[in-house]
Structures are given as structure tokens and as C-alpha cells.
C-alpha positions as CSV (number, residue, x, y, z in Angstrom):
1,X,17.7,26.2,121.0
2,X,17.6,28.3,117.9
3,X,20.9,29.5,117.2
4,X,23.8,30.2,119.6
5,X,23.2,32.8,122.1
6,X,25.3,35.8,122.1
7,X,25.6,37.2,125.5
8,X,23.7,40.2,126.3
9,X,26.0,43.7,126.1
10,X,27.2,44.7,129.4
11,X,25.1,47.9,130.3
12,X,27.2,50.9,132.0
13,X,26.1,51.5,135.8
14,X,25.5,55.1,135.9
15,X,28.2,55.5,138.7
16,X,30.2,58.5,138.2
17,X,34.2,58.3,137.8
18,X,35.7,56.4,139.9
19,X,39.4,56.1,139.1
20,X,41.9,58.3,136.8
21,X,44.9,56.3,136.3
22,X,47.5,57.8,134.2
23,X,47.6,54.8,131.9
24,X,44.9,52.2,131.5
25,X,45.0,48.9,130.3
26,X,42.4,46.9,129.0
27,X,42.1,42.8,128.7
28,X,44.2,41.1,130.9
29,X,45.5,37.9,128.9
30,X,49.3,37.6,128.2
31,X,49.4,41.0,126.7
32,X,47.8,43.5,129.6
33,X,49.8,40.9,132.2
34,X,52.8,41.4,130.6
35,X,52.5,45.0,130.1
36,X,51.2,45.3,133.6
37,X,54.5,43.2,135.2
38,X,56.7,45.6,132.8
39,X,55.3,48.5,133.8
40,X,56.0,48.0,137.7
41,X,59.5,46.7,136.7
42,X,60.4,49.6,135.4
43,X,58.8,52.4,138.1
44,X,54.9,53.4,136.2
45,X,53.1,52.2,139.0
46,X,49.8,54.8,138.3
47,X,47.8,52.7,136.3
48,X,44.3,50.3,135.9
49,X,44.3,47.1,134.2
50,X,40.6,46.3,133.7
51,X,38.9,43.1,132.2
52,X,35.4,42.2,131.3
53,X,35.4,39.2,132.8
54,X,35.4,37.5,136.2
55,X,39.1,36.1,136.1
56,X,42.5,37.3,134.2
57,X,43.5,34.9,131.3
58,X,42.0,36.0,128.2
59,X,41.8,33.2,125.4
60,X,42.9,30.6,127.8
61,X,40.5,32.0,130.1
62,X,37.4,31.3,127.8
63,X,38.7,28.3,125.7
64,X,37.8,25.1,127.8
65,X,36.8,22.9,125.4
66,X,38.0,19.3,126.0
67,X,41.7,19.1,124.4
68,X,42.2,22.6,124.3
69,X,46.1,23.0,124.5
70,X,48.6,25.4,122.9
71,X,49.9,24.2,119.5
72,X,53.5,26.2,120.2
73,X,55.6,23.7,122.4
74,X,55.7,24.6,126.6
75,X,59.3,26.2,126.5
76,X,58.3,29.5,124.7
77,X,54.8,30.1,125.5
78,X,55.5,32.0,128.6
79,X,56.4,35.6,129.2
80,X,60.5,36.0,129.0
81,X,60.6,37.1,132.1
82,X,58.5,35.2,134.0
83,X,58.9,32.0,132.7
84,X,57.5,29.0,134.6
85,X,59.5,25.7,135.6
86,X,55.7,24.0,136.2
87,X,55.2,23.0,132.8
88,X,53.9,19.3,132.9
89,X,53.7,18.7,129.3
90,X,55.5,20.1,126.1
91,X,52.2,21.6,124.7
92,X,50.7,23.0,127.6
93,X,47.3,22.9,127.8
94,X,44.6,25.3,128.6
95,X,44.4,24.7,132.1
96,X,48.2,25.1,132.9
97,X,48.2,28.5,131.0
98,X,45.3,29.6,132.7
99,X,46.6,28.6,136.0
100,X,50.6,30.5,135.3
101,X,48.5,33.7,134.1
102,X,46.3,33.6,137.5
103,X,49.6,33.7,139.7
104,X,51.6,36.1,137.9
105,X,48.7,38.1,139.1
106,X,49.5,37.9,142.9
107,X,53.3,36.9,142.0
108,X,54.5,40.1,140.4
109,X,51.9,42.3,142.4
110,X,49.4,43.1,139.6
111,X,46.3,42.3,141.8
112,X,46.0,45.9,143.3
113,X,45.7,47.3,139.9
114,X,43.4,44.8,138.9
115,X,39.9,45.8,138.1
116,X,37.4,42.6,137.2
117,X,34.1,43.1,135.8
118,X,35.3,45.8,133.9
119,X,33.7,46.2,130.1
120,X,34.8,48.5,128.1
121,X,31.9,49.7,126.9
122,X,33.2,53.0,125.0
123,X,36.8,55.0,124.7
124,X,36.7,58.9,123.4
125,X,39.4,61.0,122.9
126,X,39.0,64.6,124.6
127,X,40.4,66.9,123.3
128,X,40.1,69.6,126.1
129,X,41.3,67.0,128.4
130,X,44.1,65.3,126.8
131,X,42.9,61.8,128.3
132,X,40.5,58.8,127.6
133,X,36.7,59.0,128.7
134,X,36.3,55.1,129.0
135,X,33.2,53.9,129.9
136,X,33.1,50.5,131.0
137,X,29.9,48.3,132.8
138,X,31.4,49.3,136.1
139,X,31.1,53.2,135.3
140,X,33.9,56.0,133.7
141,X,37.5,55.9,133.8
142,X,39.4,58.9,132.5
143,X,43.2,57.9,131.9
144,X,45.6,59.8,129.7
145,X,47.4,56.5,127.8
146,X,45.4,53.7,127.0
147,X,46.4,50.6,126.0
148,X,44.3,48.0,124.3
149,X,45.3,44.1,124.9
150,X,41.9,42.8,124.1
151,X,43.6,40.9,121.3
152,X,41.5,39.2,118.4
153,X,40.6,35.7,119.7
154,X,37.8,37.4,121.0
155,X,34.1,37.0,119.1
156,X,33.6,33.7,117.8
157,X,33.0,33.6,113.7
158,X,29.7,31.7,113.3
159,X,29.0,30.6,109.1
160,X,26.1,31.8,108.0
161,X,23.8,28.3,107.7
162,X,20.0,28.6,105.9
163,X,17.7,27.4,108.9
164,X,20.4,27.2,111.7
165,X,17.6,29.5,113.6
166,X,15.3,26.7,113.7
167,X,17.8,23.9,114.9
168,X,15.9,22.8,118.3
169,X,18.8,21.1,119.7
170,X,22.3,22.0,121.5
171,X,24.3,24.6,119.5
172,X,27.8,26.1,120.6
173,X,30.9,27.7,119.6
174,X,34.2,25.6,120.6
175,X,35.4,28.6,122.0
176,X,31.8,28.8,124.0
177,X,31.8,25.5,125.3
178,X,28.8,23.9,127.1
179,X,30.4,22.1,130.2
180,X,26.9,21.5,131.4
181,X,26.2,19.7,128.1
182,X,26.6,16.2,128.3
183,X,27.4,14.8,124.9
184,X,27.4,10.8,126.1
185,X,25.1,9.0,123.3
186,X,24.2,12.1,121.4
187,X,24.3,12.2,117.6
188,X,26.6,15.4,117.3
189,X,28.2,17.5,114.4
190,X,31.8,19.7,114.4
191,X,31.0,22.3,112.0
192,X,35.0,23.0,110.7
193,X,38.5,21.3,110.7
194,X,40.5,24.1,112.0
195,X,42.5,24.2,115.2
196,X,40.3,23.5,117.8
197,X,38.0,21.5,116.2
198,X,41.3,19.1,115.3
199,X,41.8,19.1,119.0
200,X,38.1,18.6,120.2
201,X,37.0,15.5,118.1
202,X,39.4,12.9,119.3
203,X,37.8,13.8,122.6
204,X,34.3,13.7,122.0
205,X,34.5,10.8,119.7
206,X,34.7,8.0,122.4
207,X,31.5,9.2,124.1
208,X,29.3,10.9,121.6
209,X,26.9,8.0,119.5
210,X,28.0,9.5,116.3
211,X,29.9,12.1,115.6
212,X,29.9,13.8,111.8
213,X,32.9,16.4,110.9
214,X,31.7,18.7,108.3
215,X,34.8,19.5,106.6
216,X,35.1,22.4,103.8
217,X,38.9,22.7,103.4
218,X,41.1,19.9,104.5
219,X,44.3,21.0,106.6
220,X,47.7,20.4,106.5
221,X,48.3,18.3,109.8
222,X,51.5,18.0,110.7
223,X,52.3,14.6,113.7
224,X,52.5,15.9,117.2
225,X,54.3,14.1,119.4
226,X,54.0,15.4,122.8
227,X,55.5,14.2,126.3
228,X,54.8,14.9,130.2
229,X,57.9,16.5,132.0
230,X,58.8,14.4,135.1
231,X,60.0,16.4,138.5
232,X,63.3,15.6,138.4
233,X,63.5,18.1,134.7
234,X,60.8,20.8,137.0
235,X,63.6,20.9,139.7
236,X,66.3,21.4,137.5
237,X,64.4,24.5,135.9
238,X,63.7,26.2,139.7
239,X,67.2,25.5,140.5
240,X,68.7,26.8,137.7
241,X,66.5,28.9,135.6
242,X,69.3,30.1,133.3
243,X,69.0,26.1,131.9
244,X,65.5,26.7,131.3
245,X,66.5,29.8,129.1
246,X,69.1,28.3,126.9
247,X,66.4,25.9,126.1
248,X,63.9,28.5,125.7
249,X,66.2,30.2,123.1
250,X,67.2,27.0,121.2
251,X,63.0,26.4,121.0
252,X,62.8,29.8,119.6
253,X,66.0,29.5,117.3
254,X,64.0,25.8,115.6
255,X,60.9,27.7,115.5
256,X,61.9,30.6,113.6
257,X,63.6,28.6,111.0
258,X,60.8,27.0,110.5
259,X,59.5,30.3,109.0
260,X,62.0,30.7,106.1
261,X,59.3,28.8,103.8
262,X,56.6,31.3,104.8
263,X,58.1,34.3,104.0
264,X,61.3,33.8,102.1
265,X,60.9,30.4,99.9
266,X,57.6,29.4,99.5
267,X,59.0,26.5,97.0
268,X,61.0,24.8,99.9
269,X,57.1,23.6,101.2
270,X,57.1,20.1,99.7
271,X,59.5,18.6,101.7
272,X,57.6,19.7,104.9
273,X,54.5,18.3,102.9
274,X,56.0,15.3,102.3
275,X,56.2,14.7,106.1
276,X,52.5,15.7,106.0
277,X,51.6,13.5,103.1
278,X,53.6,10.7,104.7
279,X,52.0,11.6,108.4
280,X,48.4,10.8,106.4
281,X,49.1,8.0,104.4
282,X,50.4,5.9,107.5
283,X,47.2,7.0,109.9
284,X,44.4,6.7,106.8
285,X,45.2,3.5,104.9
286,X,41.8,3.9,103.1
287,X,42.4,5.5,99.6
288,X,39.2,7.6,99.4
289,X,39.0,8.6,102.9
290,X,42.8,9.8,102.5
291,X,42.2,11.6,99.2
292,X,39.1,14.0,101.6
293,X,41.9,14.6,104.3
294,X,44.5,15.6,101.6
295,X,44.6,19.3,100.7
296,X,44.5,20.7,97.3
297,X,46.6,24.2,98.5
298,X,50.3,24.9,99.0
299,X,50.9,24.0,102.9
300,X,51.4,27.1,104.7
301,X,48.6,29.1,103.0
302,X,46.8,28.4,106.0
303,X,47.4,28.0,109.1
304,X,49.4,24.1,109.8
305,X,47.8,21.8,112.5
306,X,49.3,19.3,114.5
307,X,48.1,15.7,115.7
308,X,48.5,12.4,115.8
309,X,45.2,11.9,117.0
310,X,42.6,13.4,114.6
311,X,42.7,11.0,111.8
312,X,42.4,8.1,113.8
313,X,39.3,9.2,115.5
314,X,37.5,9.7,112.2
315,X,38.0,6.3,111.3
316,X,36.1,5.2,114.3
317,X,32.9,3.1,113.7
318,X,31.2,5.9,115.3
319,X,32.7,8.5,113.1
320,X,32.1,10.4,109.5
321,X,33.7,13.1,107.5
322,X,31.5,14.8,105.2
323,X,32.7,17.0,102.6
324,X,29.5,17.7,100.5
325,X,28.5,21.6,101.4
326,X,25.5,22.4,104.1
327,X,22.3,23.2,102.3
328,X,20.3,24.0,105.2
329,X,19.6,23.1,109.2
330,X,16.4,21.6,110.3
331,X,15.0,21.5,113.6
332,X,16.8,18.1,113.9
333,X,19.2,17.5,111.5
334,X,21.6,18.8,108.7
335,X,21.2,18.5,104.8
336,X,23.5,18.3,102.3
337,X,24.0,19.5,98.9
338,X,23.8,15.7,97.8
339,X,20.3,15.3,99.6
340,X,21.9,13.3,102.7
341,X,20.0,14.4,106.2
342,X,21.6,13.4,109.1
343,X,19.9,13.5,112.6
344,X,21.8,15.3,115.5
345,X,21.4,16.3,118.6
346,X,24.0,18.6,119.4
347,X,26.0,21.3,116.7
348,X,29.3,22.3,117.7
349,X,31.6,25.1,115.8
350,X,35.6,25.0,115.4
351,X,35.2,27.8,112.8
352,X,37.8,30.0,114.4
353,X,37.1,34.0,115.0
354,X,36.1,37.2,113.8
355,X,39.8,39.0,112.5
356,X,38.2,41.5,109.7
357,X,36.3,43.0,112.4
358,X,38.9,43.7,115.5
359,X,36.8,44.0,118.9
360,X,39.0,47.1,120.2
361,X,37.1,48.6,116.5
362,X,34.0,48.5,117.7
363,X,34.6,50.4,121.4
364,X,37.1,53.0,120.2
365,X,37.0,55.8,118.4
366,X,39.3,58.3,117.2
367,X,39.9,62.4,118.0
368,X,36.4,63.0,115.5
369,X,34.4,60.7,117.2
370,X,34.3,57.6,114.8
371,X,34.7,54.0,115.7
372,X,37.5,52.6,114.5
373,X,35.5,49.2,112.7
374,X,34.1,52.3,110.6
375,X,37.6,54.4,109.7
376,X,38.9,50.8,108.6
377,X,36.0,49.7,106.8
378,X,36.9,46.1,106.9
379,X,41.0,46.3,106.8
380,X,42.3,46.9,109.9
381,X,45.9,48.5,110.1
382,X,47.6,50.3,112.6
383,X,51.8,51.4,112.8
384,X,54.1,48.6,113.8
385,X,50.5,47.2,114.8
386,X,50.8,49.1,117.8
387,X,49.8,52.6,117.5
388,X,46.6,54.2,115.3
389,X,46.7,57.4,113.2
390,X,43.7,59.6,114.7
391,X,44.3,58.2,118.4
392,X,46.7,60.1,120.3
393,X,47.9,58.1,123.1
394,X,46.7,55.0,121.9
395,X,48.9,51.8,121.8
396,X,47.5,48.7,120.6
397,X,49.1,45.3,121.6
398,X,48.6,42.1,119.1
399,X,46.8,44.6,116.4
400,X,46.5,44.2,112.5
401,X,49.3,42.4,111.1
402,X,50.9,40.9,114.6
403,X,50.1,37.5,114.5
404,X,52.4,34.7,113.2
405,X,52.3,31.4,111.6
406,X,55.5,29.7,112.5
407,X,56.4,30.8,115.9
408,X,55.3,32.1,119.5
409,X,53.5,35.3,119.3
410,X,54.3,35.9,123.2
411,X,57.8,37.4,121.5
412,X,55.2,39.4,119.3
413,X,53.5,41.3,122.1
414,X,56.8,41.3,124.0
415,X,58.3,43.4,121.5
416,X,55.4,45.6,121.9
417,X,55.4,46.0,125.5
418,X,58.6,47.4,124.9
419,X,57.8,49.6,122.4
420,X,55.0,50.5,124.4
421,X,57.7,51.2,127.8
422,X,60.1,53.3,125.8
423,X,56.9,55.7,124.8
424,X,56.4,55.9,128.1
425,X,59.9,56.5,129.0
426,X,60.0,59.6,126.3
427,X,56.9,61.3,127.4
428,X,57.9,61.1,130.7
429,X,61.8,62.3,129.9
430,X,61.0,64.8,127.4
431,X,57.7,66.0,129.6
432,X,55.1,64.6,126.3
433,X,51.6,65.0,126.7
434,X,50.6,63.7,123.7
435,X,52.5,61.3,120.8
436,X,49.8,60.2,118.1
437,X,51.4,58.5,114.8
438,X,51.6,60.4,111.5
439,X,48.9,59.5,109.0
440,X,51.8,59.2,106.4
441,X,54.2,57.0,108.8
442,X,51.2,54.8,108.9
443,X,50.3,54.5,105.6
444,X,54.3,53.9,104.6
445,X,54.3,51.2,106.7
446,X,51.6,49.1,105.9
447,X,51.6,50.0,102.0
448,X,55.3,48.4,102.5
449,X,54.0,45.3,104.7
450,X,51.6,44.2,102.2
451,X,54.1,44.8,99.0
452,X,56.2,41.8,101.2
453,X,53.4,39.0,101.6
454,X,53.8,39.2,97.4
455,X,56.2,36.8,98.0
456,X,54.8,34.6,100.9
457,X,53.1,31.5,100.9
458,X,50.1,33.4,101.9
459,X,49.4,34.6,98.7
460,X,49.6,31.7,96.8
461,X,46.1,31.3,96.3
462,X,43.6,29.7,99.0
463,X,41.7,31.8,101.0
464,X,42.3,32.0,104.9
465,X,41.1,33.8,108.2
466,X,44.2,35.5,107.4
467,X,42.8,37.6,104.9
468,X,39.6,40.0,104.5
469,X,37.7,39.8,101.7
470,X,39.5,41.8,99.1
471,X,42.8,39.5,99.6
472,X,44.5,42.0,101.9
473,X,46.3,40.2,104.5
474,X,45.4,41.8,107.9
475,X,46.3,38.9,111.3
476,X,50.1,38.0,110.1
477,X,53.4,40.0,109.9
478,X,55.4,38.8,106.7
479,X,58.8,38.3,108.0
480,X,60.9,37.1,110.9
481,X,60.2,37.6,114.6
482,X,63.5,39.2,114.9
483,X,63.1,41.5,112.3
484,X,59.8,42.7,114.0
485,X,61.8,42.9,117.5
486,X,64.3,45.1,116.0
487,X,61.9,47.4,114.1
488,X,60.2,47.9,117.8
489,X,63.3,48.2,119.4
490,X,62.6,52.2,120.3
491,X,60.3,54.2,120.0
492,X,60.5,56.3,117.3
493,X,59.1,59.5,118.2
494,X,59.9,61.0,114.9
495,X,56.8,59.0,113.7
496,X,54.9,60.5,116.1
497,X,53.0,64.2,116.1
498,X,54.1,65.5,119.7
499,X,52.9,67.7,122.2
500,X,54.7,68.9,125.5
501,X,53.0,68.5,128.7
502,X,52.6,72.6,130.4
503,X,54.4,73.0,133.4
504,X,51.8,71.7,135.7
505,X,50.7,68.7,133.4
506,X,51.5,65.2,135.2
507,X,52.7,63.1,132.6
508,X,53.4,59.0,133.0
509,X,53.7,58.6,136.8
């Protein structure tokens, strides 16, 4: 194989329109579910959700590698209203999530608006209209609000290797996993130490004939200590689910103190390091191998890990971390900087995904025609990261600056769905055709986000997935969850460039 294989683009079908839902909703992971139970909940029942793929689920949908679990504990990763009592861990794992997003679907009555096999190929604002032309693989859908919950753990980020081209053996993505690929007695490489990679190599290890982690930044790790849930703690949450709430809100309550170092005290990191440091020096006893895994950047900078099973692998007889940089790929081996070739069978990739370039970017554009990856020209940004100036009727959910580093983003792109509803509500109440942010309200806002990460621990000088390339920090919001739900706590149409439906105009069924 010569490099991984991206899958060929979805070609539209050439049927003509064949729905014209008032509001249309693309991706159906946590955030088009969620909007999609919301939106029945409170009465908008004229709408599409559509998704590219053959199942809901999103990231959880396409991550199967082996050990892929949620590092934010069982209790709040699920929708607030919809929570599930079925949790048989307290990380839950890929499978799980998958499976509680797949019968919300039936559960709350989202199936009949459910449209799989869906690509969004295209979205253009007309202007004679007032709605969406969306062209997806399946045909055109013209909808008046749409609603983008693709979010950005979409395309797979892929380092740019000399001679990866030529590599004539197994190469994938973690987030592409091989299932058909059997690894047994292979000579294999993991290409990062981020999150899944961290997750993937204590699997793999036990199997694989040798296993070499090509490490370029080592990560703060943090011990993980998870457990199962018996049925006896299940019943107790399907008997009484307000238990399982006062739980869920403690959870939250731990979790968002944890963020007071990230964005109010970056100072008060060493004594959360000296767990970490503490965490490393009882799993690797050897001095140099422990002086590789320890990282030379302020612990929060990027993104904290959690296991107690990744060092231990390494230190298998069958296992090697190599921190010398990748000169080049041959057909059947790596080489590195030092001269050292190692044969392998089999490259695998834990180096994350593509943030700079946001996947809604490349399929929509704005009223003038232009795709949104060109307007932001590497730095992403959006109002509240929900709405885009130059889109009227456009919400994004989990856009620039959404994502968090010490909590569960589900309250992230619950706050949204709200903000989201309440436009909704407004257009419908005060008969709106259009809303479409101010070019000024956005520009306020986000010249004010970025003033606040002066002061974070993400700016205290490594270089993440956080940021693009000129330092501008585009996947995190710099402050508190709460803060965030408060600032989307209405709608606030005073942002917003209006227009009033005529008399005969539908608007938000």
C-alpha cells in the first residue's frame, strides 16, 4: 500500500429535490441528536437530519480502534436529558456510546427524520429564495435554517513523511482502523502519543511481534483508574433517575474545578504535575526511559491524557519508544534522523485531526458564493461559535473556539442547542425570515476571546492542535463551562441583522 487511502468524494445523483424541510440538520453525532430530540420537545417537527454515513454516531461511529473509550468519566458524557442508566463502566467506551446514540434514534422518535447516506456535498445561500440549496450524494435539499453538527473530529491529520508513498505495507489512521488487518506477529509502528494512540498501544502490544512508538512530544498522563458498574447501581439509576442526576451534577461540579488552572492560574499546574511526575516515576523505574516520557512543557498546554496502562506496555520486551525524528519511509521500514532503520510491516497514526481546516469550510459557503475554508483563510471563527457573519440562517454546533480541555463538551453543544431553539423560537414569534450575525458582533467577540487565552495555560509556549499556525487559538473556549452557558442563554437578536417573513412566508414550523 502506498499511503493511506482517502475515500473517494461522494458524487451527487442527479435526482431532482426531494425534500424542503424548514430546518435541516447535518451530521448526526451528539450534536444533530440532540438538536434533533430538542427540536421535537419543543413543537419544530418540519425538519431533516441527514448524515453521510450508513449509521448515526459520528466520532464514536467511526473510531473503533481497540481501546477506544471516552477520556470524560460515564456520568456526564450523555445528553442532560436523555441520560442513560446502562453505563457498564466509568469511561464508557466506544461501543456503549455508539450503541445509547443508536437508540435515542428510535427512543425519542428521530428515525422518521432521519436521512442516511446523505453527503453534504455543497450548501448556497439564495438569495431570491431565502433558503439553503444543499446538495448532498443523495440529490438537493432546499431548507430555510440549516444547521451544521458535522463537528471537527472529522478528517484525519496525516504528518507529512519523505517516502510514506512508497511504504508497501499496511498503513492507517487510528481513527480509520483496519478491522480486517490482523496485527498478530507483525513488526508495527504508532506514529504519535496523543489520545488514541495512548489508548491503542496497550492493546496491540500483546499480539503485535514488535511494536515501536514514535514519539515527538511526550504527554502529560495523568493515572486512570476506571471501574465496571454492577446491576444493582444500573437499577438504582432506572428507578430513580433524579440519583443519577445529583451525581451527574457533582461529576460536573469536580470537573469544572479542575479548569481553574487552565484559564484562571496557570501557576497552580505543579501540584497536578506532581501527581503526573509521581504517576511516571512509580510505572517507569528506568531513569532514561522516564526522562523520554517526561515533558519539557507546562501541563495543560496540551491536551492531558489518562492511563495507567501506557507506560507499562512500552516497557514490554516486545516494545520501543523512539524519540529520534523520521527522516524518511521505505518500502519496508522507517529511518531515523540517527541512521536507525527499523523493519515493519504495518504503520498506524494516533496523530489526531485536521482543526485549522473545519469540514463544514469546505461545503459551505456564504451569501457571495465563497467557501467558508477560503473567507477564514486558516482561522476559523464564528459568534458564540455558533452563528457565521455572511450566512444568514446558519447555526453552527461545536464551531471555532467550542471545544474544552477540562470538562464534557456535551454541556458545550447543549448550550448551543439552546441557543440554537430560542432562534427558532424568535423567528417563529416575531414572524423572522432571516437572522444572520453582525460582521462587527463577530469580530467583538472573538477579538475579546483571544485577548482571554493571554492568560491561559495555552499560551505558555508549546505548540498544540489547539492552535493554527500563527498561534491563534481556534478548538478551545478560554473560560468556564458556565460562563459559556450563560453567554448562550438567549438569543440575542440584537446581534443579529433581521428580516421579517411577508405575510404568506412560512417561517419555523
Amino acid at each position: 500500500m502506498a499511503a493511506i487511502e482517502t475515500p473517494e468524494r461522494a458524487e451527487p445523483t442527479g435526482e431532482a429535490p426531494v425534500e424542503s424541510p424548514d430546518v435541516l440538520i447535518v451530521g448526526a453525532g451528539f450534536a444533530g441528536v440532540g438538536m434533533a430530540i430538542r427540536m421535537l420537545g419543543e413543537g419544530f417537527t418540519d425538519f431533516l437530519v441527514i448524515e453521510r454515513a450508513d449509521e448515526v454516531g459520528g466520532t464514536w461511529r467511526e473510531n473503533t480502534y481497540p481501546g477506544c473509550a471516552c477520556d470524560i468519566p460515564s456520568r456526564v458524557y450523555s445528553l442532560s436529558f436523555a441520560q442513560n442508566p446502562e453505563w457498564s463502566t466509568g469511561y464508557p467506551r466506544q461501543e456503549e456510546i455508539w450503541d445509547y446514540l443508536r437508540s435515542l434514534i428510535d427512543e425519542r422518535g428521530v428515525r422518521p427524520h432521519l436521512r442516511l447516506g446523505h453527503e453534504l456535498l455543497d450548501a448556497r445561500w439564495s438569495e431570491e429564495s431565502g433558503r439553503w440549496a444543499v446538495e448532498t450524494s443523495r440529490g438537493e435539499i432546499s431548507a430555510r435554517v440549516l444547521i451544521a453538527g458535522m463537528g471537527p473530529l472529522t478528517d484525519p491529520a496525516i504528518p507529512d513523511l519523505p517516502g510514506l508513498d512508497r511504504f508497501e505495507g499496511a498503513v492507517f489512521h487510528t481513527a480509520e482502523w483496519d478491522a480486517d488487518h490482523d496485527l498478530s506477529g507483525e513488526r508495527v509502528a504508532v506514529i504519535g502519543t496523543g489520545a488514541s494512540a495512548i489508548q491503542v498501544v496497550p492493546e496491540i502490544q500483546p499480539v503485535v511481534e514488535r511494536l515501536s512508538v514514535f514519539q515527538r512530544t511526550a504527554p502529560w498522563i495523568m493515572p486512570r483508574v476506571d471501574r465496571e458498574v454492577g446491576e444493582a447501581e444500573k437499577r438504582v439509576y432506572r428507578t430513580f433517575p433524579f440519583v443519577q442526576r445529583a451525581l451527574r451534577a457533582l461529576h460536573y461540579l469536580l470537573l469544572e474545578s479542575r479548569g481553574f488552572p487552565f484559564f484562571i492560574a496557570p501557576k497552580s499546574f505543579p501540584l497536578f504535575e506532581r501527581i503526573a511526575r509521581r504517576h511516571l516515576a512509580r510505572q517507569v523505574p528506568d531513569p532514561e526511559l522516564r526522562a523520554k516520557l517526561t515533558p519539557d512543557y507546562t501541563m495543560g498546554c496540551k491536551r492531558v491524557l489518562g492511563s495507567s496502562t501506557y507506560y507499562p506496555a512500552l516497557q514490554e520486551p516486545n516494545a520501543e519508544l523512539v524519540t529520534d525524528p523520521i527522516a524518511e519511509v521505505r518500502e519496508r521500514s522507517i529511518v531515523t534522523a540517527d541512521g536507525a532503520e527499523r523493519a515493519l510491516d504495518t504503520i498506524i497514526f494516533g496523530t489526531g485531526f485536521e482543526i485549522v481546516d473545519l469540514p463544514l469550510g469546505r461545503v459551505i459557503r456564504d451569501r457571495e458564493g465563497r467557501r467558508l475554508s477560503d473567507v477564514w483563510d486558516g482561522a476559523p471563527e464564528a459568534y458564540k461559535g455558533t452563528a457565521v457573519a455572511g450566512c444568514p440562517n446558519l447555526f453552527t454546533l461545536l464551531g471555532p473556539n467550542v471545544g474544552l480541555g477540562h470538562n464534557s463538551v456535551i454541556h458545550m453543544i447543549e448550550s448551543q442547542i439552546s441557543y440554537v431553539l430560542d432562534a427558532l423560537r424568535q423567528m417563529r414569534e416575531r414572524r423572522l425570515a432571516v437572522v444572520e450575525v453582525r460582521p462587527e458582533a463577530q469580530a467583538a467577540y472573538n477579538e475579546r476571546i483571544q485577548a482571554e487565552f493571554e492568560d491561559t495555560v495555552w499560551l505558555t509556549g508549546c505548540r498544540s492542535w489547539y492552535m493554527n499556525e500563527d498561534g491563534r487559538v481556534l478548538a478551545l473556549w478560554p473560560a468556564s463551562t458556565l460562563r459559556f452557558r450563560a453567554e448562550l442563554a438567549r438569543f440575542d437578536l440584537a446581534a443579529y441583522e433581521a428580516r421579517a417573513a411577508s405575510p404568506r412566508e412560512p417561517v419555523a414550523a
